[in-house]
C-alpha positions as CSV (number, residue, x, y, z in Angstrom):
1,X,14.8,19.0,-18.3
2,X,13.5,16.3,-20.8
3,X,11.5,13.5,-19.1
4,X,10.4,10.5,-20.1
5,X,7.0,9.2,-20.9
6,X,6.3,6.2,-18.7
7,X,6.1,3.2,-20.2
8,X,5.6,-0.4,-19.3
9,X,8.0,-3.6,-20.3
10,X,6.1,-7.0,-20.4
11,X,5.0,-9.3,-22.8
12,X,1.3,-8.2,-22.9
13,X,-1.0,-5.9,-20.8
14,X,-4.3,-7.1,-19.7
15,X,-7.1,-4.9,-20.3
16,X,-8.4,-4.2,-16.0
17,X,-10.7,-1.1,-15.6
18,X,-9.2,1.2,-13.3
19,X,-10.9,1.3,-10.1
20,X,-12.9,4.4,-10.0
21,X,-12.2,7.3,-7.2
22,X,-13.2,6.6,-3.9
23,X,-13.4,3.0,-4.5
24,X,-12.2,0.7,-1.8
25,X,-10.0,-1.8,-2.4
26,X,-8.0,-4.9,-1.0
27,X,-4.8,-4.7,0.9
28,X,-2.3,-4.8,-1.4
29,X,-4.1,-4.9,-4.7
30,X,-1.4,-2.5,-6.2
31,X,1.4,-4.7,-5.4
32,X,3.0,-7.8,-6.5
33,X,1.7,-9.8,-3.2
34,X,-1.5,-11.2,-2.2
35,X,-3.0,-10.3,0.8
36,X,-6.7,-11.1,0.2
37,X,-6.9,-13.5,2.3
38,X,-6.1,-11.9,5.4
39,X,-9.2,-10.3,7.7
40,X,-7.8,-6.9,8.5
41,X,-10.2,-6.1,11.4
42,X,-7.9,-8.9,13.3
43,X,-4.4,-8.0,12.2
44,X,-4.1,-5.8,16.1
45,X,-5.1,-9.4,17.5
46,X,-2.1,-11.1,15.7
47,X,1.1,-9.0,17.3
48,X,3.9,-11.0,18.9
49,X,4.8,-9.4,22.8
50,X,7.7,-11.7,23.8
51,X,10.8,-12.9,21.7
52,X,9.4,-16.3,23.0
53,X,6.5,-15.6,20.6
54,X,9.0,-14.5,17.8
55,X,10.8,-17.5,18.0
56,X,7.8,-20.4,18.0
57,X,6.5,-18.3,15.1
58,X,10.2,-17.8,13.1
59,X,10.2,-22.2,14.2
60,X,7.3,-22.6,12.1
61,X,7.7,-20.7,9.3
62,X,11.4,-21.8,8.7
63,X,10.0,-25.6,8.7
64,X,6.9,-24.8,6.3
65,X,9.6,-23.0,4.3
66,X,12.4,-25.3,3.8
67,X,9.4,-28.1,2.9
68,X,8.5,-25.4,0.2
69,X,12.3,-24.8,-1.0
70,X,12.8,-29.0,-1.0
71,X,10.0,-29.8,-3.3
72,X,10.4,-26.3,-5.7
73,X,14.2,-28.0,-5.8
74,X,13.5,-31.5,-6.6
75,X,10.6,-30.0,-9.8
76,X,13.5,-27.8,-11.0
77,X,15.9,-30.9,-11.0
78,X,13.5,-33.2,-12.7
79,X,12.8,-30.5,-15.1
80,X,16.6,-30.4,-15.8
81,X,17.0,-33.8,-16.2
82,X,14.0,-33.9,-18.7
83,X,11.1,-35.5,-16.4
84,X,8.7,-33.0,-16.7
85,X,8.0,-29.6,-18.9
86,X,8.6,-26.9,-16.3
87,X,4.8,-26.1,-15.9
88,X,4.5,-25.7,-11.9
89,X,1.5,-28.0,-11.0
90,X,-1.3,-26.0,-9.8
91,X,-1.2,-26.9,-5.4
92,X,2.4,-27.2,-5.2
93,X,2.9,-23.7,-4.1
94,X,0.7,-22.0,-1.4
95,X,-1.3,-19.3,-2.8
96,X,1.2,-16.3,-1.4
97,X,3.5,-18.1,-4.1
98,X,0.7,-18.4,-7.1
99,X,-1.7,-16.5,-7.7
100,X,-3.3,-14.3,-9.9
101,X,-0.7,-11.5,-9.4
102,X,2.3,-13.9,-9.9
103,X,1.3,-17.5,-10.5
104,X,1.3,-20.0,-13.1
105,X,5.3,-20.6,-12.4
106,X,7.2,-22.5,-15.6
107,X,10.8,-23.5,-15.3
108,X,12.4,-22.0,-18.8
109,X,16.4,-22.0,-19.7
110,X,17.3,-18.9,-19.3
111,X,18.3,-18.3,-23.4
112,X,14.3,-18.7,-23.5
113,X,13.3,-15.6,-21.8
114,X,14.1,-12.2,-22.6
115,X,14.6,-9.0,-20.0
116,X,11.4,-7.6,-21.5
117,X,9.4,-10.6,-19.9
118,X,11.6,-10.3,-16.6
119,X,10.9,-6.6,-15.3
120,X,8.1,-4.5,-15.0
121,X,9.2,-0.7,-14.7
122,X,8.2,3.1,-14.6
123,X,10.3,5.5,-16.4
124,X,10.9,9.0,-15.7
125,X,8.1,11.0,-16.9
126,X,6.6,14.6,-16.9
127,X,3.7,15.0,-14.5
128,X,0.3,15.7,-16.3
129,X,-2.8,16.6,-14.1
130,X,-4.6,14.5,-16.3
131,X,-2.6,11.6,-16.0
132,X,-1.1,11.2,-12.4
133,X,1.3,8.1,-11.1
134,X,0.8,7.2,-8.0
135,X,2.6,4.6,-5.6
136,X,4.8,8.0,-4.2
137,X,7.3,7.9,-6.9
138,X,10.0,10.6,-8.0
139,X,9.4,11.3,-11.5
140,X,13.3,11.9,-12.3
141,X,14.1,8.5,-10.8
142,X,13.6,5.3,-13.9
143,X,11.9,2.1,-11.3
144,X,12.2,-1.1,-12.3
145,X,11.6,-4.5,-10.5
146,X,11.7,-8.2,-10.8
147,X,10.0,-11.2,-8.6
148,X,11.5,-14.5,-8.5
149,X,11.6,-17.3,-7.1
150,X,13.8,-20.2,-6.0
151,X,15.0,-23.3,-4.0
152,X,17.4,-22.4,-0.7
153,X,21.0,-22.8,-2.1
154,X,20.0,-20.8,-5.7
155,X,22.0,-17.7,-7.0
156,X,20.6,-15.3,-8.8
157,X,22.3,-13.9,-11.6
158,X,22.9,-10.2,-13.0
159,X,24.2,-9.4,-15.9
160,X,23.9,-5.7,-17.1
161,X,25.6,-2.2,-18.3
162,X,26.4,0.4,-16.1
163,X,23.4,3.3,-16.8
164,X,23.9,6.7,-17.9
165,X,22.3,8.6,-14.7
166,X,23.5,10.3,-11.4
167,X,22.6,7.1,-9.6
168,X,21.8,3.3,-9.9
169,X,21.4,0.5,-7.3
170,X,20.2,-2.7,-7.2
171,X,18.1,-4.1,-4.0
172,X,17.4,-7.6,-3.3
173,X,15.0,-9.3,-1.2
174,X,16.5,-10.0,2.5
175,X,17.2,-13.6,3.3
176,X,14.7,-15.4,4.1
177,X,14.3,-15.1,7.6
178,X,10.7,-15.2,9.9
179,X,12.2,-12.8,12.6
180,X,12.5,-10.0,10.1
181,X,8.6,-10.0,8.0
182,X,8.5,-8.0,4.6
183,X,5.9,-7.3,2.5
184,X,4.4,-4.6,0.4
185,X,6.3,-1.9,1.8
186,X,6.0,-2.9,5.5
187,X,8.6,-4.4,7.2
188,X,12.4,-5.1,7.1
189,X,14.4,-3.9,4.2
190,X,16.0,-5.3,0.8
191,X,19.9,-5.6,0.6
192,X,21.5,-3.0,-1.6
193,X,24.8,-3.1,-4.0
194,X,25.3,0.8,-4.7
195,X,26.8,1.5,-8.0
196,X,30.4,2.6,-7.2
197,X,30.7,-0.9,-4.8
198,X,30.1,-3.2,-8.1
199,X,33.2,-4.0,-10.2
200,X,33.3,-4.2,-13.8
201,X,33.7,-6.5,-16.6
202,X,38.1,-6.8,-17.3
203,X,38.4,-4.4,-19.2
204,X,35.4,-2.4,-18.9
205,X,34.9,1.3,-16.3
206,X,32.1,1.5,-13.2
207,X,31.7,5.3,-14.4
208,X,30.4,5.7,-11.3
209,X,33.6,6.6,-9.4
210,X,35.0,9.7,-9.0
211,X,37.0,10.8,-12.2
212,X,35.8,7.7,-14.1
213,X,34.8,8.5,-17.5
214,X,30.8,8.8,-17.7
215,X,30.9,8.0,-21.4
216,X,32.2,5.0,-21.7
217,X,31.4,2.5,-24.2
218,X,32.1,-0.8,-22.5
219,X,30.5,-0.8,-19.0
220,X,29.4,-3.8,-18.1
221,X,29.3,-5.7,-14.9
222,X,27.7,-8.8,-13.2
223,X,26.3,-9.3,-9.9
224,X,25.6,-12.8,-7.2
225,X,22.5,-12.8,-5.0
226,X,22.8,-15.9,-3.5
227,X,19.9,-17.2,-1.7
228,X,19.6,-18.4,1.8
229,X,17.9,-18.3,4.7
230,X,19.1,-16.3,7.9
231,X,19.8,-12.9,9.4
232,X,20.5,-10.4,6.7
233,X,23.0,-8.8,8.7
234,X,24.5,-11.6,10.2
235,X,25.4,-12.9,6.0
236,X,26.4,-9.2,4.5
237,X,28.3,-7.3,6.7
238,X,28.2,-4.7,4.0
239,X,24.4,-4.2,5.1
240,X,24.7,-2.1,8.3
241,X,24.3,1.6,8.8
242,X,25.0,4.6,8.1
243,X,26.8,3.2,4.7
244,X,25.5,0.2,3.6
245,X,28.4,-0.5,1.4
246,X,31.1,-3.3,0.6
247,X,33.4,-4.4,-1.4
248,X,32.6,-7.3,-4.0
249,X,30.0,-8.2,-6.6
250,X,28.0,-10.4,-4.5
251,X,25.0,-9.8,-1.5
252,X,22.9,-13.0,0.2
253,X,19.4,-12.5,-0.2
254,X,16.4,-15.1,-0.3
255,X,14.0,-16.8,-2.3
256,X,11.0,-15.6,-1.0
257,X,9.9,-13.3,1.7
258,X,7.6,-13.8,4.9
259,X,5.1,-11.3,5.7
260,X,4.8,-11.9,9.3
261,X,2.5,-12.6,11.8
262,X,0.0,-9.5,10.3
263,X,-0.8,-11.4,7.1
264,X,-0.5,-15.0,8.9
265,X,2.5,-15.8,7.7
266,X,2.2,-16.1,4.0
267,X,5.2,-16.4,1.8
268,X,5.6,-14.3,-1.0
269,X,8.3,-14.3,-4.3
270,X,11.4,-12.7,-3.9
271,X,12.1,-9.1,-5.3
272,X,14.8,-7.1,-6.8
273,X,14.7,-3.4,-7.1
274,X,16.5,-1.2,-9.5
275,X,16.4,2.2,-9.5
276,X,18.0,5.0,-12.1
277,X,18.0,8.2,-10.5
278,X,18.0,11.1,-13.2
279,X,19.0,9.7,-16.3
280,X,21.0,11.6,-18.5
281,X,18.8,13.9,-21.2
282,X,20.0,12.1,-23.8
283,X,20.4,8.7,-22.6
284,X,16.8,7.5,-23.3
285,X,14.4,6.0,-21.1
286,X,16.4,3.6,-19.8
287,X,19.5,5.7,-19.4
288,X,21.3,4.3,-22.5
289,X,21.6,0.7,-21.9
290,X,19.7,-2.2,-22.5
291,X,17.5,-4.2,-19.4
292,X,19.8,-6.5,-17.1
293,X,19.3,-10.3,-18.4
294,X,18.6,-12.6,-14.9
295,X,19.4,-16.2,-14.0
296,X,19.2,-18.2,-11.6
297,X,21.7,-21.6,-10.9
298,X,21.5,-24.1,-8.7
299,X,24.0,-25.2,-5.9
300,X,25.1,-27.9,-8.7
301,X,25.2,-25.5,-11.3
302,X,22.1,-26.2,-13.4
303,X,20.7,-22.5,-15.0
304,X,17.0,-21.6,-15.4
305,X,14.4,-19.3,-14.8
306,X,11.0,-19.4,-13.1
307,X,8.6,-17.2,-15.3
308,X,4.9,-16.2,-14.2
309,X,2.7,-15.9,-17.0
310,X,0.5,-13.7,-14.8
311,X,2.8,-10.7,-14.7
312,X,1.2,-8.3,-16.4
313,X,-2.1,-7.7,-14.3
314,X,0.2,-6.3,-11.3
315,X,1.9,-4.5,-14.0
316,X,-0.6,-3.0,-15.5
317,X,-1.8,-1.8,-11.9
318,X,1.2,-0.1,-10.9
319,X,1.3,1.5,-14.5
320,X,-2.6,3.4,-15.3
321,X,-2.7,6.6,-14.9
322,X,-5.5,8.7,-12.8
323,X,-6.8,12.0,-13.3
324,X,-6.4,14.6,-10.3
325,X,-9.5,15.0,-8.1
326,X,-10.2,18.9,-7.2
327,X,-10.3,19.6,-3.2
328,X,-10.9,22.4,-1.6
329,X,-8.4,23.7,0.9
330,X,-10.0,23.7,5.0
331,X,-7.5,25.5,6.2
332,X,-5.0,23.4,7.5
333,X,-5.4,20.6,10.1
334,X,-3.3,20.4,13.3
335,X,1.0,19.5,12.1
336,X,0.4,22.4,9.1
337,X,1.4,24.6,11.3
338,X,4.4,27.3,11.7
339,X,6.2,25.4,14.4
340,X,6.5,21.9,12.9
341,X,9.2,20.7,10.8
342,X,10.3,17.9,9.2
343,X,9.6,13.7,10.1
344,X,12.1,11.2,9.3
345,X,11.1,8.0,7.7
346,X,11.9,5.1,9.2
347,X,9.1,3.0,7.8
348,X,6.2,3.2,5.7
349,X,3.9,1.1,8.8
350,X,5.7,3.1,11.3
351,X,5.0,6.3,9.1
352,X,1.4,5.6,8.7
353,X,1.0,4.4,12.5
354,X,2.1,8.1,13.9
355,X,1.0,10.6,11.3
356,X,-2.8,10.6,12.3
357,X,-1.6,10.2,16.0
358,X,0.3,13.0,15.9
359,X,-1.8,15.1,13.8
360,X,-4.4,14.9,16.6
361,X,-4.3,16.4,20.2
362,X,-1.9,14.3,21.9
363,X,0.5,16.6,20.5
364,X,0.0,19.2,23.1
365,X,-0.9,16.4,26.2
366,X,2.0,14.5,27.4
367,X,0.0,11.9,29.4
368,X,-1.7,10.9,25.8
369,X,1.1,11.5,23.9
370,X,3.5,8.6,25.8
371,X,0.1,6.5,25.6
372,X,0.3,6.7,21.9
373,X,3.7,6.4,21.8
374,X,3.6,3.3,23.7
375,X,0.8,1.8,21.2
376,X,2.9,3.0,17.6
377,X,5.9,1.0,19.3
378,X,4.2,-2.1,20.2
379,X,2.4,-2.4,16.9
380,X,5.8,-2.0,14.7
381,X,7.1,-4.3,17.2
382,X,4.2,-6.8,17.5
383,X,4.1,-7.0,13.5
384,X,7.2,-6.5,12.5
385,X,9.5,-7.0,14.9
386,X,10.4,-3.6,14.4
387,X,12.3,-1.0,16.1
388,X,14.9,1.1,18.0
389,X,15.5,-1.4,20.4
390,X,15.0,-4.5,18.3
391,X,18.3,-6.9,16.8
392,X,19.6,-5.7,13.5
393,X,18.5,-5.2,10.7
394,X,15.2,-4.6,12.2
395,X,16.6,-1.3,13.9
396,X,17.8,-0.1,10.8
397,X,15.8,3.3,9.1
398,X,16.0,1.0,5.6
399,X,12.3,-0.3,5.7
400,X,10.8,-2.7,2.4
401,X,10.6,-1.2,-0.8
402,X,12.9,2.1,0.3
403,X,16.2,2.8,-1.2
404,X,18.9,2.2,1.1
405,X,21.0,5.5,0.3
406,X,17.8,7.7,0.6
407,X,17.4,9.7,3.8
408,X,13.5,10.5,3.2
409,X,11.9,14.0,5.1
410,X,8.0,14.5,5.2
411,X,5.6,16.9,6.3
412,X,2.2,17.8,5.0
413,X,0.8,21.3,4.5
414,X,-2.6,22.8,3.3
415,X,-2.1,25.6,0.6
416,X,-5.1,27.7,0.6
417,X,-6.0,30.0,-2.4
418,X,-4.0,33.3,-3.1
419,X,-1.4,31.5,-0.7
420,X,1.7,30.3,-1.1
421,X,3.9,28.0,0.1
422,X,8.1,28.3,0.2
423,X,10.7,26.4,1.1
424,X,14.0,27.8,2.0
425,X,17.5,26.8,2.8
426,X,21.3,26.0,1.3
427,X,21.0,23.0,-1.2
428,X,23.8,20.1,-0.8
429,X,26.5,20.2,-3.5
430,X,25.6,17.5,-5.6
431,X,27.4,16.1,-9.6
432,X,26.2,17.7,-12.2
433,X,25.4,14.7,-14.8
434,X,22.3,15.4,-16.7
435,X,23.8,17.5,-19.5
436,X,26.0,14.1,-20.3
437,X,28.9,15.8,-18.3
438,X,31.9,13.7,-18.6
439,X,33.1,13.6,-15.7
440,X,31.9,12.1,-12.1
441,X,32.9,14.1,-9.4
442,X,32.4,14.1,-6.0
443,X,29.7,16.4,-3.9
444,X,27.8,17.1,-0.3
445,X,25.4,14.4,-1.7
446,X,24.4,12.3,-4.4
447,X,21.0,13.6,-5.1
448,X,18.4,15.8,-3.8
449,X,14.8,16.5,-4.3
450,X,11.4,17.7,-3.0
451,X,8.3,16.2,-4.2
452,X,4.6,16.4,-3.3
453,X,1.7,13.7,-3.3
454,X,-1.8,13.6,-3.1
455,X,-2.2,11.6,0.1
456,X,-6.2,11.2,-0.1
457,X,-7.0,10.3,-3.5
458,X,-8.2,7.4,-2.6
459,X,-7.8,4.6,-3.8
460,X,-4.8,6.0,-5.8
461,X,-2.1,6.2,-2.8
462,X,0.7,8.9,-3.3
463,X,-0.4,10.1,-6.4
464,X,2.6,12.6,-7.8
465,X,1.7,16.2,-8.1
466,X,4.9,17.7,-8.3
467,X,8.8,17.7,-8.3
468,X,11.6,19.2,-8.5
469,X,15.6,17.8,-8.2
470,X,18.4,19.7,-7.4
471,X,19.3,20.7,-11.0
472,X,16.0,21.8,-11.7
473,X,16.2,24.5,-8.5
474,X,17.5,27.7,-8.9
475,X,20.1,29.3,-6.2
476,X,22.1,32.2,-5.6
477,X,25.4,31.4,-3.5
478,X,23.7,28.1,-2.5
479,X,20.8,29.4,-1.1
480,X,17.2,28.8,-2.9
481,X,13.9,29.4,-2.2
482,X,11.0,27.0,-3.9
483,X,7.7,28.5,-4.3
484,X,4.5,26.5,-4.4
485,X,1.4,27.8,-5.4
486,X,-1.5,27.2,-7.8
487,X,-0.9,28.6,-11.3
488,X,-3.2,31.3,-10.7
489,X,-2.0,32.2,-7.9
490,X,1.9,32.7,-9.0
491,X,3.6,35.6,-7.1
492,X,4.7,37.8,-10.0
493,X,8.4,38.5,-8.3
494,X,9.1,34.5,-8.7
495,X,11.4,35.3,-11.6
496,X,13.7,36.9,-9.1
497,X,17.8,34.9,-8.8
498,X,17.7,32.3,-6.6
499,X,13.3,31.4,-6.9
500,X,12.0,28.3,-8.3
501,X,7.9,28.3,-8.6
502,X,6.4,24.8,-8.5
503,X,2.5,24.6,-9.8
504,X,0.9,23.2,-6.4
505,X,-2.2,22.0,-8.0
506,X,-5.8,21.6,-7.5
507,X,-5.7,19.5,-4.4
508,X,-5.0,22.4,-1.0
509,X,-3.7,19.8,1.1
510,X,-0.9,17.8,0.1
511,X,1.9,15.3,1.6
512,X,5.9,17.0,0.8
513,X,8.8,14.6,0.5
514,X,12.3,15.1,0.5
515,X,14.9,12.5,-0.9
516,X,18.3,13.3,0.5
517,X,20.7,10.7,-1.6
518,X,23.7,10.4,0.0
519,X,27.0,7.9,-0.9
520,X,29.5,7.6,1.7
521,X,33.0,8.2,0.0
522,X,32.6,10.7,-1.9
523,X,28.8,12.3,-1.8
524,X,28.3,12.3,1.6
525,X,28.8,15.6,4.2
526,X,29.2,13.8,7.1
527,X,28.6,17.2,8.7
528,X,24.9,17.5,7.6
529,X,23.9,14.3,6.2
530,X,20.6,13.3,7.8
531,X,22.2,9.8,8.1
532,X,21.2,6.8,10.7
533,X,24.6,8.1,12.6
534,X,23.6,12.0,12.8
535,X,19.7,11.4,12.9
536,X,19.0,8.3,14.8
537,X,15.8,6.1,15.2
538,X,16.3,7.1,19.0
539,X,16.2,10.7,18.6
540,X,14.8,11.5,15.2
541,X,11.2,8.9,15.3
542,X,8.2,10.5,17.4
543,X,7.2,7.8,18.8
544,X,10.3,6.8,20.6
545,X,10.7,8.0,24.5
546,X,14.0,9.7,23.7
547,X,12.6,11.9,20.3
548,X,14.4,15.5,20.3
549,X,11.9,17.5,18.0
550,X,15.0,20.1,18.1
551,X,17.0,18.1,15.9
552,X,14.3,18.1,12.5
553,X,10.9,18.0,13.6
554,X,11.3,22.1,14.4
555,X,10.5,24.7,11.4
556,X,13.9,26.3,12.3
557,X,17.5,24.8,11.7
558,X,18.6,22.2,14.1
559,X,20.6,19.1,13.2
560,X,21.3,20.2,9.7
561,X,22.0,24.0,10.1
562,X,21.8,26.2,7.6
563,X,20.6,23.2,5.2
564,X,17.3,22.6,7.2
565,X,14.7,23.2,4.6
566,X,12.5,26.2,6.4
567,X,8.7,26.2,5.5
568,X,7.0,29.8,5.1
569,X,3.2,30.6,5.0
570,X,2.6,33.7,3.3
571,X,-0.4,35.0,0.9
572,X,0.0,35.9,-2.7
573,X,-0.1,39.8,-1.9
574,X,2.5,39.2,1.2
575,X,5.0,37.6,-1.2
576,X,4.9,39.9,-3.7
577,X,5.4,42.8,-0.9
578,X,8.8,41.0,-0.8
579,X,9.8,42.8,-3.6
580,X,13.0,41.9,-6.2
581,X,15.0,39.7,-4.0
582,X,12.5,38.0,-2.3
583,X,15.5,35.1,-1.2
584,X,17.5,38.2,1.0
585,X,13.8,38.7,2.3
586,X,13.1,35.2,3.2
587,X,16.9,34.3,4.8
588,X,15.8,37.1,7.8
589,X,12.2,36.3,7.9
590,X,8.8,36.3,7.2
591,X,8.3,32.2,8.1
592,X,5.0,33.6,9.2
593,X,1.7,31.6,9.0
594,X,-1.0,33.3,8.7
595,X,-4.5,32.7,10.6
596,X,-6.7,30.0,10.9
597,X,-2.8,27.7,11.4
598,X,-1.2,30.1,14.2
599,X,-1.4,28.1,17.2
């Protein structure tokens, strides 16, 4: 497969040193938001136990935020009116709103700014060990974003062409609502529009749907975010599990976000999310079509937009590339082991809270483990009013900054030298689109892939070593085996029908991810979709009372049969006694891991 350098849209980098390895540095400094501010060694003192608490807090915040969205309103009508010259006074906004990241608002009509000086993005690229991106992205999948902000009662405007790719969504920032904090990846999640749910221009094709022709010329469309304050279920009923789709053109989100209680409450821009998942080879490296233009109107009609002129700093930050580090393999840590399987994400906070707890000993001690349990949920809970038995959409697996039609599976594992790692199992059916086929058709799934970070390169989070999606993987009858090892250590019989080697790297231990893209009505199996109806936050989260490892978190099938990606252990010289169909081999056994990870 071609991929696509990454490349950066904005009207000028600023020259920032990349912070070197090992370097600490602030909450947040690789996002759009601001977190400076807060004193981290406090943030356990700062969690809300009673809905009492919630509400006194989501009081507050509502009245410091409608103050906010009155004044931003009464600038932007002055402005319109000719009164002043669109340059946000310096004080107006609290610092979460303007800053250095974002800051230095100016009200502009919207024929003033261009799409390149709206979104900052990160295209599909090939992965260089010399030049890793980080942030956990897929490398097939095009990312592009855009803050904004805005007065209560705004709409924001999208005006755009349908992509050539496999997949596209746009995700907006939730409305604005205190009871459900977002923020750099923690908290409650954006509202999506999936591709085949937006209608197109008269007279123009969503070639999205099934049988819809892929290359058409004119396919354009135009989607409403308007913006209000309130519970993001409660205003799209299209945002609800396992589907998260509707009809129309339009979704509420909100003008800014709150980042809870953790971060003391500070208010930061709005966001939208698009994503292009594989873009067609030829397409280009934005699948074909120009950037989406972006407006925003007021209640009473009047258009403009609210441009930072500090945009490229965060930009540039979520852009640089790192070198890999080197680290020896110890020899597997407790979780790299035979018996584990697979974690379901259900929040990047919640995520991070259990993977060290469950890594440790309280695995094996029941007493410690509902301890621990007990802690994870109060801290989600306390922070984020978060959870299996919270209101929706804070019981929903859709977390900030996740793609709503993603159905993420992690595990880490430690590949030693002259040792391989594989991963077995029968791939989902998915369309067949990055030849320019011309056709959309209808699968098991949307998308699949299996992709592996770099977990400790501090302070370079997620950094990408590898991927693979489903049309790059090699299978025999359905079945495939993925083989990861170090160059050097490549098994000779990897060659064989139905094997796909993936180079593993110069870093032993790594973090694997799998993105199972599902789109009910058409790529969904209802069967053995990994979905919020088949694989629960009751039943498929750890830390909950009522977890059933048996279901994904064994390294045998469970929930997804047959489809349950199996990890095997093996060495280099135990792989290659496999012989020339190492996949028959694998299907009735080895799974093995060999010493020091044998429990």
């Amino acid at each position: 497969m071609r991929l696509l350098s990454l490349c950066l849209l904005c009207c000028c980098l600023a020259a920032e040193t990349v912070p070197a390895p090992g370097t600490k540095v602030p909450l947040g400094y690789w996002s759009e938001a601001v977190l400076d501010t807060v004193d981290i060694t406090k943030v356990m003192s700062k969690r809300l136990t009673s809905p009492a608490e919630w509400d006194r807090y989501a009081e507050r915040q509502q009245t410091k935020a409608d103050a906010i969205s009155a004044r931003l309103e009464a600038f932007i009508r002055a402005w319109a009116a000719g009164d002043n010259d669109g340059q946000i006074p310096a004080g107006m906004l609290p610092r979460g709103l303007d800053n250095e990241k974002l800051g230095g608002w100016r009200v502009v009509a919207p024929e003033d700014v261009t799409p390149e000086q709206q979104w900052w993005l990160r295209r599909a690229h090939d992965i260089d060990f010399d030049a890793l991106y980080f942030l956990y992205p897929d490398n097939h999948c095009a990312y592009a974003k855009i803050a904004y902000l805005a007065p209560f009662g705004s709409t924001l405007v999208m005006e755009g062409a349908f992509p050539h790719a496999r997949f596209f969504d746009l995700q907006v920032a939730a409305p604005y609502d205190p009871l459900s904090p977002a923020t750099v990846g923690f908290g409650a999640g954006e509202v999506p529009i999936v591709d085949v749910d937006i209608n197109p221009l008269p007279g123009h094709t969503n070639p999205f749907r099934i049988g819809a022709d892929r290359s058409a010329q004119k396919r354009s469309y135009r989607v409403d975010f308007p913006l209000a304050s309130g519970n993001a279920s409660a205003l799209n009923p299209s945002f609800a599990p396992p589907a998260y789709r509707g009809a129309g053109n339009s979704r509420v989100g909100g003008p800014f976000r709150d980042a809870g209680p953790a971060f003391d409450g500070m208010l930061h821009p709005g966001v939208l999310w698009m994503r292009y998942y594989l873009p067609d080879h030829k397409a280009g490296p934005l699948a074909g079509v120009p950037l989406p233009k972006a407006h925003l109107e007021l209640a009473t009609g009047e258009r403009f937009w609210l441009l930072p002129t500090s945009l490229d700093l965060v930009a540039t930050r979520q852009s640089t590339p790192v070198a890999t580090r080197r680290s020896v393999s110890t020899g597997g840590l407790p979780g790299d082991d035979a018996r584990w399987g697979w974690s379901k994400g259900f929040g990047i906070a919640l995520s991070a809270l259990q993977r060290p707890i469950r890594n440790g000993v309280v695995d094996k001690n029941r007493i410690a483990q509902r301890v621990a349990k007990n802690v994870v949920r109060s801290i989600d809970g306390g922070l984020f009013n978060r959870g299996a038995d919270r209101a929706a959409p804070n019981n929903y697996a859709v977390c900030a900054t996740g793609c709503s039609y993603i159905h993420y599976l992690g595990r880490s594992i430690d590949v030693e030298a002259e040792h391989v790692a594989v991963v077995t199992g029968r791939l989902p059916s998915t369309p067949h689109t990055a030849d320019g086929q011309g056709l959309m058709t209808g699968a098991q799934a949307r998308y699949w892939s299996i992709v592996h970070y770099d977990n400790s390169h501090k302070p370079y989070a997620g950094a990408l070593m590898g991927s693979l999606c489903d049309e790059d993987i090699a299978q025999r009858d359905g079945r495939y085996a993925i083989v990861f090892s170090t160059a050097a250590d490549r098994p000779a019989n990897t060659a064989a029908p139905g094997i796909t080697w993936n180079d593993w790297g110069p870093v032993g231990r790594q973090g694997i991810t799998i993105r199972w893209l599902s789109v009910d009505g058409g790529w969904e199996d209802q069967q053995i979709t990994p979905n919020e109806k088949n694989a629960p936050w009751t039943t498929c989260s750890w830390s909950q009372p009522t977890y059933k490892e048996a279901l994904l978190g064994l390294n045998k099938p469970g929930l997804l049969g047959e489809y349950h990606p199996v990890i095997h252990y093996l060495s280099h010289t135990e792989f290659e006694a496999l012989g020339p169909d190492p996949l028959t081999a694998l299907q009735h056994g080895p799974v093995r891991w060999t010493a020091p990870r044998d429990e």
